[in-house]
N, C-alpha and C positions, 0 to 999 in steps of 0.2 A: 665647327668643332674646336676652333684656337678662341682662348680668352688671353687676356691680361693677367699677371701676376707681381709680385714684389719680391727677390730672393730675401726671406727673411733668415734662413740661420743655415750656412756649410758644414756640411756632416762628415766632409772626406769623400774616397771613393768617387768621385763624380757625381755625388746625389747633391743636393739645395731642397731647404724646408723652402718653400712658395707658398705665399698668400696669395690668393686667386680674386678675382673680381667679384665671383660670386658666394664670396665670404666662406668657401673651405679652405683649408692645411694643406696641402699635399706635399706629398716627396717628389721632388722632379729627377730626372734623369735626362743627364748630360747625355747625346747621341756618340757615339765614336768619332765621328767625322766634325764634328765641332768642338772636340777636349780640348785640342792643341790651337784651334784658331781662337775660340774666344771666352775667356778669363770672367768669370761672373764672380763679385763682391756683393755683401748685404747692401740690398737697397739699390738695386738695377732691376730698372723693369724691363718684362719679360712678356716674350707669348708661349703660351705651353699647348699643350694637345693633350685632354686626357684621357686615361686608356681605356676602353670599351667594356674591358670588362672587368676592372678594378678602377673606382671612382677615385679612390683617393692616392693615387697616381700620375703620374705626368707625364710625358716627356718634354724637354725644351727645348725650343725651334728657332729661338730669337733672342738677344741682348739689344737692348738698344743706351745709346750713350747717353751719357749726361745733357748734353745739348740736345740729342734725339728726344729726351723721355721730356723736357723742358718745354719745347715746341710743340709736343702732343697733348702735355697738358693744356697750353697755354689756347689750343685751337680747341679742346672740351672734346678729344678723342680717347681721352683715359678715362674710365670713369671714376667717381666723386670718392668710392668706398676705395680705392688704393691709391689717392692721387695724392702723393707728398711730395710732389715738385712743386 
C-alpha cells in the first residue's frame, strides 16, 4: 500500500502537494512524530500511504536524501514517471 511520490508544492500546516507514481495529486500529511525529525523541501522523494478511505490523500512515512533518491534512481527502483534524478 506505500508508493513513491515527489513533494511538489508546501502548503503550510504540515501538509505537501505529492506527485504520486501512479500519476495522481495528493495532499500528504506529515505524521506528528516525524514534523520535528525530518524537513521535506519541493522535489524529495518520498513514500506515502494512502488513506483507505479518501484516495486523494496521504500520509508520509519516508524522506529520502538526495544521495538516497540518486542511488535509487540509478539502480531503476523509482519508477520512470517521477524519476528526476
Amino acid at each position: 500500500g506505500q508508493i513513491f511520490g515527489v513533494a511538489d508544492q508546501l502548503l503550510g500546516a504540515s501538509r505537501i502537494r505529492v506527485m504520486c507514481a501512479d500519476g495522481k495529486s495528493r495532499l500528504g500529511r506529515i505524521p506528528g512524530k516525524l514534523k520535528k525529525r525530518m524537513w521535506i523541501r519541493e522535489g524529495d522523494l518520498v513514500v506515502v500511504q494512502p488513506w483507505d478511505f479518501q484516495n486523494e490523500k496521504c500520509n508520509i512515512l519516508h524522506r529520502y536524501t538526495k544521495t538516497e533518491a540518486s542511488y535509487l534512481s540509478r539502480r531503476g527502483v523509482v519508477p520512470k514517471s517521477i524519476d528526476i534524478y
